[in-house]
Each structure stands twice: as C-alpha cells, then as structure tokens.
TORFI-664653 format. One line per field, with one value per atom (N, C-alpha, C): residue number from 0; chain; x, y, z. Coordinates in pm, whole numbers. Layout:
<recs>
i	NUM,... .
ch	A,... .
px	X,... .
py	Y,... .
pz	Z,... .
</recs>
This chain:
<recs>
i	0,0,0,1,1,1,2,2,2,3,3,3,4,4,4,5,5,5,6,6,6,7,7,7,8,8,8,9,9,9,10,10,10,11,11,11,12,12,12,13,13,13,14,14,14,15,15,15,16,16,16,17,17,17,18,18,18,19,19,19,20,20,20,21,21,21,22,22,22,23,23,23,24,24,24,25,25,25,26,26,26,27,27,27,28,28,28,29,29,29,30,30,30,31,31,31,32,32,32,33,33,33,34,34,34,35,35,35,36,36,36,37,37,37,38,38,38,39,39,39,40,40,40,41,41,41,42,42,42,43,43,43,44,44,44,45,45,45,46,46,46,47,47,47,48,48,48,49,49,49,50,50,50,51,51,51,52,52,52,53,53,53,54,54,54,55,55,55,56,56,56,57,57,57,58,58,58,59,59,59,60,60,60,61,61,61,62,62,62,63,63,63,64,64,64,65,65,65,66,66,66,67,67,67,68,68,68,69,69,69,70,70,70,71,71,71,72,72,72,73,73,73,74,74,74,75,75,75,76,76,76,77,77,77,78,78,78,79,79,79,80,80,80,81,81,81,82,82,82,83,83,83,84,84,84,85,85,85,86,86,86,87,87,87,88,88,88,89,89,89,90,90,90,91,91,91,92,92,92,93,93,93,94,94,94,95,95,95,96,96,96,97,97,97,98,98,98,99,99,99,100,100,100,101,101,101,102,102,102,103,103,103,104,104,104,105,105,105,106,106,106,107,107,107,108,108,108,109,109,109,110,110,110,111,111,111,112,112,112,113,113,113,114,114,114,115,115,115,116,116,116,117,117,117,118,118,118,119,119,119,120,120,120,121,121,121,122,122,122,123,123,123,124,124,124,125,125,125,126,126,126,127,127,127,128,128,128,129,129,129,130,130,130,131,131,131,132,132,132,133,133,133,134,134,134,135,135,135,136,136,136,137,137,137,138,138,138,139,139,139,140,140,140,141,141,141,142,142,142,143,143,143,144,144,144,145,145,145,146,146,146,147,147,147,148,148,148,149,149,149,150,150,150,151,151,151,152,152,152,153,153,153,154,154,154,155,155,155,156,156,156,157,157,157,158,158,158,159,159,159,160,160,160,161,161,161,162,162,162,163,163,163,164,164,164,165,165,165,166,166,166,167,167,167,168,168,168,169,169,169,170,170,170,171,171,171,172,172,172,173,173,173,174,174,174,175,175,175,176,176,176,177,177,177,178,178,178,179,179,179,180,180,180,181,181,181,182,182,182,183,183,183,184,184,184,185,185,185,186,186,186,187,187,187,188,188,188,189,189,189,190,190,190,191,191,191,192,192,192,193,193,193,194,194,194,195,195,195,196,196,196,197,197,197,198,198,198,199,199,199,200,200,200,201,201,201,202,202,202,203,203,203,204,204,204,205,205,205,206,206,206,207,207,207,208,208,208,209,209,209,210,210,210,211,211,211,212,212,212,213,213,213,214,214,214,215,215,215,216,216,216,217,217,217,218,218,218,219,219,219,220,220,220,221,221,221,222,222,222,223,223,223,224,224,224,225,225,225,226,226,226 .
ch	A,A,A,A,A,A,A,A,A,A,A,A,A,A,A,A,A,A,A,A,A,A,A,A,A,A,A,A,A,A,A,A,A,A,A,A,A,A,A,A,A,A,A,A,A,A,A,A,A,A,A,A,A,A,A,A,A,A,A,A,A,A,A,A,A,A,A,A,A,A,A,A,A,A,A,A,A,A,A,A,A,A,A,A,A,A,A,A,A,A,A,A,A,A,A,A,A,A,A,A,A,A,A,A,A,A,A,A,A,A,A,A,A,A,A,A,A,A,A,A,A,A,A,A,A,A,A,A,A,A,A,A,A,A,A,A,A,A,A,A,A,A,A,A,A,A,A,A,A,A,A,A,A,A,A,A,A,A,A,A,A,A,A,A,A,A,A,A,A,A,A,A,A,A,A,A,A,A,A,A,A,A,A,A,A,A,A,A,A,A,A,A,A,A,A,A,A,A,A,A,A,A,A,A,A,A,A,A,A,A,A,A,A,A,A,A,A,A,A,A,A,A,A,A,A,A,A,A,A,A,A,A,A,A,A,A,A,A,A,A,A,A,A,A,A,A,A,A,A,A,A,A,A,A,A,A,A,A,A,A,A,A,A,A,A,A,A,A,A,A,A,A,A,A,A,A,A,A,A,A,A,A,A,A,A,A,A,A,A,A,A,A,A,A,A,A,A,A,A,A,A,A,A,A,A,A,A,A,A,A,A,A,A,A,A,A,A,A,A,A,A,A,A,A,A,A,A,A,A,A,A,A,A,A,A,A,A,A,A,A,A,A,A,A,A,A,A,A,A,A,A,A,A,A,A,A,A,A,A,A,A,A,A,A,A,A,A,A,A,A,A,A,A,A,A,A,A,A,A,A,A,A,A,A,A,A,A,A,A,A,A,A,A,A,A,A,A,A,A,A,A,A,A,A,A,A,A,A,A,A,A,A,A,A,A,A,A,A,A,A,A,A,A,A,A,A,A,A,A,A,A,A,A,A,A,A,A,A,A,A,A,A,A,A,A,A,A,A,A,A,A,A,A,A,A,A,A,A,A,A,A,A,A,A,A,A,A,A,A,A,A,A,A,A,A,A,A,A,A,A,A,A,A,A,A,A,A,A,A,A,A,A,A,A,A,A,A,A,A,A,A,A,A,A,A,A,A,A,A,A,A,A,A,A,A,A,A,A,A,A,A,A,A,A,A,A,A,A,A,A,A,A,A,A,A,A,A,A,A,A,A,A,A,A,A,A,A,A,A,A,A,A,A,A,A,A,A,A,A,A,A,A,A,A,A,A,A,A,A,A,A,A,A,A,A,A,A,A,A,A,A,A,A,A,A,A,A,A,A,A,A,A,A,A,A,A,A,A,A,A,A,A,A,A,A,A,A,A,A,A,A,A,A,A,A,A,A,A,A,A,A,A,A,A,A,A,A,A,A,A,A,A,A,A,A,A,A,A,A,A,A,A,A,A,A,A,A,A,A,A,A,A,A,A,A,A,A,A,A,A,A,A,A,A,A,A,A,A,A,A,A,A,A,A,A,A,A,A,A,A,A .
px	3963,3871,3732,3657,3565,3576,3713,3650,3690,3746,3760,3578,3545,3395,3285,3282,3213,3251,3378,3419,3316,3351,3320,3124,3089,2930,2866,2978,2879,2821,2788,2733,2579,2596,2449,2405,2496,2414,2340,2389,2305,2234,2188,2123,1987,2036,1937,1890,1943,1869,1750,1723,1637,1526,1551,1505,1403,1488,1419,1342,1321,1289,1135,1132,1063,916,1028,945,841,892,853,775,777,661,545,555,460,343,454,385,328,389,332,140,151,27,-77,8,-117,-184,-131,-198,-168,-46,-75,81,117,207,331,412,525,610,594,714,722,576,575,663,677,767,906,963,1019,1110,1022,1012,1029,972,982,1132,1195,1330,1445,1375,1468,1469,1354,1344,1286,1310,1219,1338,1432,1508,1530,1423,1412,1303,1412,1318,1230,1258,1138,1065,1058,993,852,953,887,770,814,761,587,582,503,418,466,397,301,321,260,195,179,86,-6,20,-84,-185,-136,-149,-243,-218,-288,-454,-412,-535,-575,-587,-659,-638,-540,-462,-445,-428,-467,-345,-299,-147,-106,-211,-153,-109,-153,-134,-17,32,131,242,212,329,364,289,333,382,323,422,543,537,685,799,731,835,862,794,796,881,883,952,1112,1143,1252,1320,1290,1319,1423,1532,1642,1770,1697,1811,1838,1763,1821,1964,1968,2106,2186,2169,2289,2368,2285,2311,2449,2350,2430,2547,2554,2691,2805,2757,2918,2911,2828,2910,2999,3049,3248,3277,3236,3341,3264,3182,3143,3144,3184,3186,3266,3399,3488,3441,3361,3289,3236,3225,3182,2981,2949,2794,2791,2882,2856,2835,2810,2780,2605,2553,2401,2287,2429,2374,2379,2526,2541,2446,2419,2340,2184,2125,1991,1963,2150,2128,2211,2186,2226,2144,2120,2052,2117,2091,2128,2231,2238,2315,2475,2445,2502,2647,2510,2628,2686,2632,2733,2831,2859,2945,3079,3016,3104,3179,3103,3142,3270,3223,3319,3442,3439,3566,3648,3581,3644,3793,3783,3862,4051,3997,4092,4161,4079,4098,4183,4168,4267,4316,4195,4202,4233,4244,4301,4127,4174,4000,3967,4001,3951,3910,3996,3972,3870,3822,3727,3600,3613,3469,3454,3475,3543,3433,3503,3442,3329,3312,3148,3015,3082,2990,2971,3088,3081,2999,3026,2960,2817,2759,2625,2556,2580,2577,2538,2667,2618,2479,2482,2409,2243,2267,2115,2089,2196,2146,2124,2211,2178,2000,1946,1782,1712,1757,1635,1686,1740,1790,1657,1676,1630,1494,1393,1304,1233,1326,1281,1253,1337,1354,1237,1168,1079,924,907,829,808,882,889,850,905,857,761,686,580,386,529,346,381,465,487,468,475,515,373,362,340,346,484,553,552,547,511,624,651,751,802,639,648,837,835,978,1103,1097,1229,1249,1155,1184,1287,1322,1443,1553,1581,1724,1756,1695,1725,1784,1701,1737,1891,1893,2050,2163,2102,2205,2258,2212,2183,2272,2219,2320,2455,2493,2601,2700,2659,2755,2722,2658,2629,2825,2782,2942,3038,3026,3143,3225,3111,3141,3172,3128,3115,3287,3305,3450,3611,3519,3632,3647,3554,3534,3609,3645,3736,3608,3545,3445,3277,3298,3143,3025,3079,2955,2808,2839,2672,2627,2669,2638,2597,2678,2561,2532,2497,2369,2271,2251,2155,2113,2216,2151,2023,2077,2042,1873,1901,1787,1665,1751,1712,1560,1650,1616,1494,1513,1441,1266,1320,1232,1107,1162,1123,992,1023,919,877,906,853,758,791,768,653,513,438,514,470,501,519,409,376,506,504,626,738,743,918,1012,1061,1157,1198,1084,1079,1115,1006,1047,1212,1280,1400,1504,1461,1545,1556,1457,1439,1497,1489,1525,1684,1740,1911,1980,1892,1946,1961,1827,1850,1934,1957,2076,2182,2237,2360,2398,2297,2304,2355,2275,2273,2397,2434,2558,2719,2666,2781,2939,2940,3077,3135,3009,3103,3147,3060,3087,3242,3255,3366,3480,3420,3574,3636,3532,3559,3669,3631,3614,3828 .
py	0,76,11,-28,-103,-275,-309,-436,-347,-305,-201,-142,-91,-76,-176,-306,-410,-456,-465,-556,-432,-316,-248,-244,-256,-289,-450,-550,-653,-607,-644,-621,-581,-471,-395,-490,-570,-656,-776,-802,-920,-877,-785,-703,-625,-577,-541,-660,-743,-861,-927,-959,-1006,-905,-773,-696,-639,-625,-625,-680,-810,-926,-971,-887,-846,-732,-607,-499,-595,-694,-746,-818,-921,-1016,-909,-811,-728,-679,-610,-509,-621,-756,-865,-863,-894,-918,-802,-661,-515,-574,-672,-680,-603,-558,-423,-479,-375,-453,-453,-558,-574,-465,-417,-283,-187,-185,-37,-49,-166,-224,-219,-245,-256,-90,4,122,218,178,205,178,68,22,139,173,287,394,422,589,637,511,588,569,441,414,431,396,399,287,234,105,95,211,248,272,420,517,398,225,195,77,49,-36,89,178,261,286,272,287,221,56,-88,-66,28,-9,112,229,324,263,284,184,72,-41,-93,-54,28,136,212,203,326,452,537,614,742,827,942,996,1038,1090,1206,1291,1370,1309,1219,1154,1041,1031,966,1026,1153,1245,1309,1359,1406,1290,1203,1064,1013,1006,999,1103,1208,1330,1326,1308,1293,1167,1091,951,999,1051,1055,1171,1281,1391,1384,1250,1262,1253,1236,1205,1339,1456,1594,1558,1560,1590,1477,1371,1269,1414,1442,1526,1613,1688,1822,1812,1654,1636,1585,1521,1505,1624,1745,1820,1865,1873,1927,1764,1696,1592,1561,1593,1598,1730,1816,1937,1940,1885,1844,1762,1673,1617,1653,1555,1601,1567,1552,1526,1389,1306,1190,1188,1328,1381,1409,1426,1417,1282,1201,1045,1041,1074,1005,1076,1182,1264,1176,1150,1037,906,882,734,729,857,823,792,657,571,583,530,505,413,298,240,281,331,410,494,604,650,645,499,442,359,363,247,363,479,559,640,683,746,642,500,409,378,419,381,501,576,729,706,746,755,685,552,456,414,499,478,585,656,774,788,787,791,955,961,1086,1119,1251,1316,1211,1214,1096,977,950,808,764,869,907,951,1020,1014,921,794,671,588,619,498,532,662,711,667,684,667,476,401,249,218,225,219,245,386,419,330,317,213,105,-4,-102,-170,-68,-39,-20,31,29,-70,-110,-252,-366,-373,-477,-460,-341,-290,-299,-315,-311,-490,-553,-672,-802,-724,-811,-764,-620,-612,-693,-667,-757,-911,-963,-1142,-1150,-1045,-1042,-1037,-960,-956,-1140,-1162,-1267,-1393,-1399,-1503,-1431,-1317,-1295,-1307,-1341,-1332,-1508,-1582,-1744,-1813,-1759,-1873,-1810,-1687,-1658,-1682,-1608,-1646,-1561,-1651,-1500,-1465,-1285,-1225,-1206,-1265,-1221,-1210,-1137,-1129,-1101,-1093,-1095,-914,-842,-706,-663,-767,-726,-705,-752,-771,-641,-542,-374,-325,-374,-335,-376,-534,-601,-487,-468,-456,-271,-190,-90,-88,-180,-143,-182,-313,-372,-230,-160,-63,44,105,170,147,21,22,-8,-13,-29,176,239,362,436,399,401,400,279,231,267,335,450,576,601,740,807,884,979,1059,1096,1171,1109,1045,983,1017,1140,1222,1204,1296,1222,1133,981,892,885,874,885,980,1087,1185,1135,1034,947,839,795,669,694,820,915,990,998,1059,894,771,746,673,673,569,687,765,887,916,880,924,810,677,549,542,645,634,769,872,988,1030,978,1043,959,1016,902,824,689,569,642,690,731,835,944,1060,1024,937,932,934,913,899,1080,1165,1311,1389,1322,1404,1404,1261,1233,1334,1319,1429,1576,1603,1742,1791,1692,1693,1708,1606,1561,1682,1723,1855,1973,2002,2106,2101,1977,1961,1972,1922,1925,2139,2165,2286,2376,2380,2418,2355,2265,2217,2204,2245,2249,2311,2422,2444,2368,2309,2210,2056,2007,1908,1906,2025,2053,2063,2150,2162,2041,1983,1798,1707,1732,1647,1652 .
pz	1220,1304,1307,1214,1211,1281,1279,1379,1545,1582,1676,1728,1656,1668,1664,1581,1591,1738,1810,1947,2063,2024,2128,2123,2019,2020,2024,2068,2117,2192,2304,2408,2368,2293,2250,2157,2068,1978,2025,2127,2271,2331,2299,2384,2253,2160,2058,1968,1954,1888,1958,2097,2149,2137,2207,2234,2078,1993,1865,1830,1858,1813,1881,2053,2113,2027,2008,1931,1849,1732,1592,1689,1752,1747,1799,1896,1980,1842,1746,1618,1508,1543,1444,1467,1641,1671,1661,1600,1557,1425,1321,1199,1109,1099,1064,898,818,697,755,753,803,779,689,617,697,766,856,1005,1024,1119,1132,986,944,986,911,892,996,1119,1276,1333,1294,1308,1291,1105,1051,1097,1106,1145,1274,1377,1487,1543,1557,1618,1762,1840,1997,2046,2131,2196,2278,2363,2484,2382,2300,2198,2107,2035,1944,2049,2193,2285,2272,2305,2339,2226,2140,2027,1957,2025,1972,2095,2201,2309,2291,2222,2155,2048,1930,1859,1874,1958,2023,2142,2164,2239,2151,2029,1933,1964,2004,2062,1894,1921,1813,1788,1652,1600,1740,1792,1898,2001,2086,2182,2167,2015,1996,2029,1964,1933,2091,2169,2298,2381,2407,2481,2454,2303,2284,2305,2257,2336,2478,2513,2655,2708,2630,2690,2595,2508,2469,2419,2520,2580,2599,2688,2755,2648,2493,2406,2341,2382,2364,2440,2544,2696,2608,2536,2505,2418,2315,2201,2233,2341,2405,2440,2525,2588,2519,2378,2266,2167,2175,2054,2043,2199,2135,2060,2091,2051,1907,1832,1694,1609,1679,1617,1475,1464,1389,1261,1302,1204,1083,966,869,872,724,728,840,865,946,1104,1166,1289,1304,1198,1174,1220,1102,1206,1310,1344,1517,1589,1557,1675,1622,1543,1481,1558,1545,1627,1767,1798,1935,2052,2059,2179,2301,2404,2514,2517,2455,2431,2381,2215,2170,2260,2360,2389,2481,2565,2705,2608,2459,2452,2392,2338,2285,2415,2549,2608,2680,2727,2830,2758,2588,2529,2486,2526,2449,2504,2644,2692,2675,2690,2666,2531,2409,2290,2272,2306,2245,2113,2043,1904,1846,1706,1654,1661,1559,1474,1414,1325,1190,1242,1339,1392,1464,1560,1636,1521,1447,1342,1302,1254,1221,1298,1463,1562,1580,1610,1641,1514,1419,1256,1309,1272,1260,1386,1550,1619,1608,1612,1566,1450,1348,1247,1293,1311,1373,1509,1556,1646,1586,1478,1437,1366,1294,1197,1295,1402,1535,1521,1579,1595,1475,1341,1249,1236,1237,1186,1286,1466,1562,1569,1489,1467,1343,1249,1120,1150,1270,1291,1381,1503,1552,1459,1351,1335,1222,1173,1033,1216,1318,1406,1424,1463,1520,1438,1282,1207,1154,1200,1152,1241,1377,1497,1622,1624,1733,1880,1863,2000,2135,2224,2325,2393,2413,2438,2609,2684,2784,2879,2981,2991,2958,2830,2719,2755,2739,2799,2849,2986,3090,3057,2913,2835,2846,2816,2824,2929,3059,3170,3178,3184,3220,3133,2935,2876,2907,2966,3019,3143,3225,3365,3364,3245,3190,3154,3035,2998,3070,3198,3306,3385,3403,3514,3447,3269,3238,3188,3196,3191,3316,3420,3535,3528,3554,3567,3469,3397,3271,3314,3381,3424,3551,3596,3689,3725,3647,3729,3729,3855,3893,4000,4053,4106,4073,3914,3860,3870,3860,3852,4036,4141,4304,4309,4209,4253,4198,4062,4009,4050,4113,4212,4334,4383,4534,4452,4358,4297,4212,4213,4159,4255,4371,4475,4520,4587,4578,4487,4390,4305,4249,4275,4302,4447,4541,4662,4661,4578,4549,4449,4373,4217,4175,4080,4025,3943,3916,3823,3681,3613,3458,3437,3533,3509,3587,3620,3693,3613,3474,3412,3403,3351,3313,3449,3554,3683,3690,3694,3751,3687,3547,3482,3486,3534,3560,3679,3793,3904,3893,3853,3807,3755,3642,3624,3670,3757,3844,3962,4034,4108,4066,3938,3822,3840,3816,3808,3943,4027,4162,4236,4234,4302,4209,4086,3982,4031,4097,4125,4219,4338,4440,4351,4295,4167,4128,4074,3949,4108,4187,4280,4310,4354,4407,4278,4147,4033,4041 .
</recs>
C-alpha cells in the first residue's frame, strides 16, 4: 500500500519540491532563523497560506492582519474537510492528520484514485494516512532545500511559482477524468471565467467560493437529477 501511495503522489512531489524550495529561498531573504521556516513547513502546511506570509512578514504586517488573511485565503480547506468525512469517519486517530494535511493537492490525488482503487476500510485508511504523509514530507523537505540554497546561494525564484498552477490543473483533469459526475467542475469553469471579469483581483478566490456554493446549493436537485 505504501508504494501504491508513493506512485499515486508523484506528481505532487514534482510539483512540491520546487515549489518548496521557492517558499525557502523567499523566507531565506526575511533574515529571519532557519528553524522557523522550517517550522512553517510543519505546521502551517499551506503553500498559498506560507507564500503570504513571507509577503506580510515582509511588509511589517501585525499578528492580526496575519491571522485574518490567512483565513481568508484558506477558508476553502474547511469544504475539502466536509466533503471526505463519510469517507474518514471509520478511521482511527489517523483521520485527524488527514483532515491537517489536507491540501489541495492532497485531495485531488485521493479523490482521482478513490475510485479506481477500490480499496477495503483498512486499506483506504492506509492510502489516505501514506498519501497525506508523503505529501507533506515532499513540502517540508523542498522548503528545507529552499531555504539551505536561499541563505548559501541566493538564488532568485522569480517564475518558479507557476509550478502550482501546472501541478494543480495536472491532477484537476486527472480527477476530472475519474469522475462520472462533472457538473461542478463546468459550473467552476463558468464561474471561473465569470469571476475573472467580475470579481476584484484581492477577493476573487473567496468571492468565487461563495458564489460556487450558493449555486451548488440553489441548483442542487437539477444537478443530482442530471448526475
């Protein structure tokens, strides 16, 4: 089960190593003790979340103003939560993590394989734990290698960013393409495009979601009739 879960989290590890590595050189150039970097890896575990943070931080930005932006930017990992607890309910203490480390990543890689795996209980607590896991040691491993180049080399990150985007839309259509029911997904497109010539720049991620859901809601029985 664990090389089963290592195959199904490349992707994110090509994807969180750069990207990490990104975070570290950014938090290299705050001055600040590597450990706390380090430390951000462990326990913040969000890439948008720790990007925002080296740019507070950086602006002399105040524990309140930390704390509401980031809520605000990672708000949407309540709805990951919500949408596997039947499928962790079963679980033992190792459902605490998954719900800790459930990224975006995370759970386009658990959701596009669920299906096709057709694993037991056990087996399935198993993949979700090793997956999640791996997935974070990928993020503290490519933060730790970012920061050790970012305070030896000083290297510049410009660009390297996009890796998120690519590794994001990558397991986007590979869930996409597991899935039987993809409604949501062109009501998110329709909203996304939408919200892109609608919505301000700073709140579009929050607007979109709010929006998504209240349509999710409001159109839910024609959804499900269709599905």
């Amino acid at each position: 089960m664990f090389f089963k879960s290592f195959i199904q989290t490349l992707p994110v590890m090509m994807g969180y190593l750069p990207l990490g590595a990104t975070f570290g050189i950014l938090y290299a150039n705050l001055h600040l003790p590597w450990y706390f970097g380090i430390l951000c890896a462990v326990v913040i575990y969000a890439g948008a979340g720790q990007f925002l943070l080296v740019s507070l931080l950086a602006a002399h930005s105040g524990f309140f103003e930390v704390a509401i932006a980031s809520f605000l930017l990672n708000i949407r990992h309540l709805f990951y939560s919500l949408s596997i607890l039947t499928d962790i309910k079963h679980f033992g203490l190792t459902k605490y993590y998954v719900l800790f480390g459930l990224t975006d990543e995370t759970f386009a890689v658990l959701k596009s394989h669920q299906a096709s795996l057709k694993l037991a209980p056990k087996d399935l607590e198993k993949n979700y734990l090793f997956v999640t896991l791996l997935n974070h040691l990928y993020w503290i491993i490519g933060c730790g290698l970012g920061i050790f180049l970012g305070e030896y080399f000083r290297l510049n990150p410009e660009g390297i960013e996009f890796v998120l985007t690519a590794l994001f839309s990558v397991l986007t259509l590979s869930l996409l393409q597991n899935s039987t029911f993809k409604m949501p997904f062109y009501i998110a497109c329709v909203l996304g495009v939408f919200g892109l010539i609608m919505f301000p720049r700073d709140n579009f991620l929050l607007l979109s979601i709010l929006c998504g859901i209240a349509i999710l809601l409001v159109l839910k029985p024609w959804i499900f009739k269709k599905a």
